[in-house]
C-alpha positions as CSV (number, residue, x, y, z in Angstrom):
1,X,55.5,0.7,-4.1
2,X,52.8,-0.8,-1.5
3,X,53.8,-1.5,1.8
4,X,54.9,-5.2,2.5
5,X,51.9,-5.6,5.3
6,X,49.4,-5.1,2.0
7,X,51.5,-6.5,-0.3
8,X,51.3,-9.8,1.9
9,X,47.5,-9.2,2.5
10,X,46.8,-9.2,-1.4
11,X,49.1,-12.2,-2.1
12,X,47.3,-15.1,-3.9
13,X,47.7,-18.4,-1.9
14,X,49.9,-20.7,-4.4
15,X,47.4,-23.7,-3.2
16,X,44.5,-21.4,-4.2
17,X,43.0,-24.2,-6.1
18,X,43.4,-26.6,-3.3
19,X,42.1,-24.3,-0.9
20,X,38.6,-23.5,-2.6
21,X,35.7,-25.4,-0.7
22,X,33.2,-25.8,-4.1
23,X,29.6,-25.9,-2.0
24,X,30.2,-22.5,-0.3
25,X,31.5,-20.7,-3.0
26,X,28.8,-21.7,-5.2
27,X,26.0,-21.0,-2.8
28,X,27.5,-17.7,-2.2
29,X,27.8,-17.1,-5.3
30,X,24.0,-17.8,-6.5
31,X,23.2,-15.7,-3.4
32,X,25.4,-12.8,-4.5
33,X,23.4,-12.7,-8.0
34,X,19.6,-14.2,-7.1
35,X,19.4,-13.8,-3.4
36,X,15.8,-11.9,-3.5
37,X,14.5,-14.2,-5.8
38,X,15.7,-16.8,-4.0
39,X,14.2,-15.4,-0.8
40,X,10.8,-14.0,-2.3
41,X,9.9,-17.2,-4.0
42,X,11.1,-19.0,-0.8
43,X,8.3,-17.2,1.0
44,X,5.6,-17.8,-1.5
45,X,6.6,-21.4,-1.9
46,X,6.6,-22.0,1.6
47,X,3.2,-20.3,1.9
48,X,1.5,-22.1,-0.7
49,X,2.8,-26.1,0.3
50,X,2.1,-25.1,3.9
51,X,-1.7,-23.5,3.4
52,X,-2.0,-25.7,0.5
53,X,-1.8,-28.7,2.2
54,X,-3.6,-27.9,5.2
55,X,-6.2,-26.9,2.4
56,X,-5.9,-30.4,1.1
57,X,-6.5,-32.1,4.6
58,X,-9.4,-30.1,5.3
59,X,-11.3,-31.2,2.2
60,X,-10.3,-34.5,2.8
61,X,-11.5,-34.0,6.2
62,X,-15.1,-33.3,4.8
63,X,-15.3,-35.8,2.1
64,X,-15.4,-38.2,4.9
65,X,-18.4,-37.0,5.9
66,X,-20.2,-37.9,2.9
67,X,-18.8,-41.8,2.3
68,X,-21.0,-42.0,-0.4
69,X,-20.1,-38.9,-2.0
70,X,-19.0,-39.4,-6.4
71,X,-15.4,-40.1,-6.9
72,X,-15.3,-37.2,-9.1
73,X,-17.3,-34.5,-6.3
74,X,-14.0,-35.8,-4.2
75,X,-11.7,-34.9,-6.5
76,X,-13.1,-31.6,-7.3
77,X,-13.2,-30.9,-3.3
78,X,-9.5,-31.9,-3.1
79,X,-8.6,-29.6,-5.8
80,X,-10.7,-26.9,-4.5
81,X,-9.5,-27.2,-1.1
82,X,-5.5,-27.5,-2.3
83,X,-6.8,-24.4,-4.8
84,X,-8.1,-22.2,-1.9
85,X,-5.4,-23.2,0.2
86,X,-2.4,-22.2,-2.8
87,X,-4.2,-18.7,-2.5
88,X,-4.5,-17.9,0.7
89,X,-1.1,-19.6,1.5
90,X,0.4,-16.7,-0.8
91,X,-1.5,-14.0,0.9
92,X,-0.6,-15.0,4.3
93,X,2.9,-15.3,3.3
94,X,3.4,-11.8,1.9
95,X,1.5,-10.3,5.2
96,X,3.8,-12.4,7.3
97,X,6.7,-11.2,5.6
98,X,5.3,-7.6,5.7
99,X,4.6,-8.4,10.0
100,X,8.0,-9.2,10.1
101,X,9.8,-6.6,8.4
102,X,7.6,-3.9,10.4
103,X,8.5,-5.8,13.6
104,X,12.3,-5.4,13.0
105,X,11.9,-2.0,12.2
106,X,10.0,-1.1,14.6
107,X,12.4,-2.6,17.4
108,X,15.9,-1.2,15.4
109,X,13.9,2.0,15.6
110,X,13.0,1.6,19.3
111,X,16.4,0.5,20.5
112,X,18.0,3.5,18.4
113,X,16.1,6.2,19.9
114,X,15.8,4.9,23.0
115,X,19.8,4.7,23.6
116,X,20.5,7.5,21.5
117,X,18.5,9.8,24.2
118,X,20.5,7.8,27.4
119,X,23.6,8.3,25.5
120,X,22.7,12.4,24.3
121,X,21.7,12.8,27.9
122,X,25.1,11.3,29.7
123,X,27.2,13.1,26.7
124,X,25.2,16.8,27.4
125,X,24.7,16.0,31.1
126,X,21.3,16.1,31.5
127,X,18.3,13.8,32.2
128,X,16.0,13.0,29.4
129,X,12.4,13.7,30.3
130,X,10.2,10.3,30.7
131,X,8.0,11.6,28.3
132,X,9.6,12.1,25.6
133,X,11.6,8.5,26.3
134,X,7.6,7.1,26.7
135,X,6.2,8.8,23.4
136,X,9.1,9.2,21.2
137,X,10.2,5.3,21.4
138,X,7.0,4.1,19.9
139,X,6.9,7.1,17.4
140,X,10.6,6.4,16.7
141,X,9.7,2.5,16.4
142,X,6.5,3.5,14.1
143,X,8.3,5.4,11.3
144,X,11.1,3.0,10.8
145,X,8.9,-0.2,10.7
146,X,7.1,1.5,8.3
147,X,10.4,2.1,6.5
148,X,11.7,-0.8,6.6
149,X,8.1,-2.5,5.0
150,X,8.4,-0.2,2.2
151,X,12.6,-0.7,1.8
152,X,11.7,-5.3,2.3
153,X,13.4,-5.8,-1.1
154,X,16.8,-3.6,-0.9
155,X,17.0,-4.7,2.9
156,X,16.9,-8.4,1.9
157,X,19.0,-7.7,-1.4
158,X,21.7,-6.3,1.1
159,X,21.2,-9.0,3.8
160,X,21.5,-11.7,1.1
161,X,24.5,-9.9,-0.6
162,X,26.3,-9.8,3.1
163,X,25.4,-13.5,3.6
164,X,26.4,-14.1,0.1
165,X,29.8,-12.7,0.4
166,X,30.5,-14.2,3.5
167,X,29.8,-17.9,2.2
168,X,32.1,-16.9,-1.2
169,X,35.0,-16.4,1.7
170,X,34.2,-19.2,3.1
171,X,34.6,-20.8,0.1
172,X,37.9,-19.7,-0.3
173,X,39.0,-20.8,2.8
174,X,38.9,-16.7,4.0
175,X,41.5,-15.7,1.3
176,X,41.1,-12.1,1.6
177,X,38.2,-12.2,3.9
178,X,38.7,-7.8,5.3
179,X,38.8,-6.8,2.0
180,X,36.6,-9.5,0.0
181,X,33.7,-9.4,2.1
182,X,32.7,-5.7,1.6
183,X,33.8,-6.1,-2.2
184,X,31.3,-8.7,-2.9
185,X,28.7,-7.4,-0.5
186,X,28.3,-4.3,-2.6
187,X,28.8,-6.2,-6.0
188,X,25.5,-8.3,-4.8
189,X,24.1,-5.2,-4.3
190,X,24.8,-3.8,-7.1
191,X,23.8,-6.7,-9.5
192,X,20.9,-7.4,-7.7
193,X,20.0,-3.9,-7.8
194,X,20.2,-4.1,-11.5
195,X,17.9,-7.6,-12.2
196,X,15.7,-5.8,-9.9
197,X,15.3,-2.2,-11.9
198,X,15.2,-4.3,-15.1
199,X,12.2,-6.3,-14.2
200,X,10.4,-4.0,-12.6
201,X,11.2,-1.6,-16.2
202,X,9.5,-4.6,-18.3
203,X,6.7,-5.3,-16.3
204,X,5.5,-1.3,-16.7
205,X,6.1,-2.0,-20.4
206,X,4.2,-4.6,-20.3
């Protein structure tokens, strides 16, 4: 027989219906199952209207410079320059993404080592030479930014599952919130996992 503390603590609200906010728990929920598409097409989307329209302002910025240019000469420029821009927009974006995760790593791995020393050193009692502190940070900094550009998609699969899980609580009103939280975290991971290994499994058959 469980304790009454757990028992409590796994009771089902009677009002559970009541209780459910529907925009949380449904955002949540699409995060738990599609949060790296959702981000990685955010990403490329954003690239390509961003770059794409400055694209399209810069070759409207040059047909002006020809007033007697054809209509059809301005339309091809405009669809060149929105062309051009689509491309490099979804270039840029990846690298951006890829500056970004490097840059976190780089300062989780920086911060780690760094304090890790201070705190070896006070624990053992003894001072950490400067160099190493000087040279190893970097270093440290290096590898795991390089890690964590090679590990983008299960880092933002886990970020979005966490996030996703979070906004499902939410959406209950916190029912459960301790034990729900890690539950759906690591479902999201799981499933996301799974979408991830399948597509990649049909694009080498393809």
């Amino acid at each position: 027989m469980l304790p009454r503390e757990v028992t409590v603590m796994l009771e089902i609200p009677e009002n559970l219906q009541s209780a459910v906010e529907p925009i949380p728990l449904a955002v949540g929920i699409v995060f738990l199952l599609l949060g790296w598409l959702l981000y990685w097409g955010s990403v490329h989307l954003l690239g390509a209207l961003l770059i794409g329209g400055l694209g399209l302002v810069l070759a409207e910025s040059l047909t002006l410079l020809f007033p007697d240019i054809e209509p059809l000469y301005v339309l091809l420029m405009r669809a060149s320059g929105v062309i051009i821009g689509v491309a490099a927009g979804l270039l840029i974006a990846r690298l951006v993404h890829q500056v970004a995760f490097f840059i976190f790593g780089w300062l989780v791995g920086a911060i780690v080592f760094f304090k890790g020393c201070l705190a070896i050193g006070r624990h053992l009692e003894f001072e950490v030479n400067d160099l190493v502190l000087a040279f190893g940070t970097p270093v440290a900094g290096l590898i795991l930014g390089i890690i964590a550009v090679r590990a983008d998609r299960w880092l933002s699969i886990i970020a979005t599952s966490l996030l996703g899980a979070i906004l499902v609580t939410a959406g209950v009103n916190d029912w459960n919130a301790p034990i729900l939280i890690p539950v759906l975290c690591a479902l999201g991971i799981l499933l996301q996992g799974m979408i991830c290994t399948r597509g990649e499994r049909r694009k080498k058959k393809d």
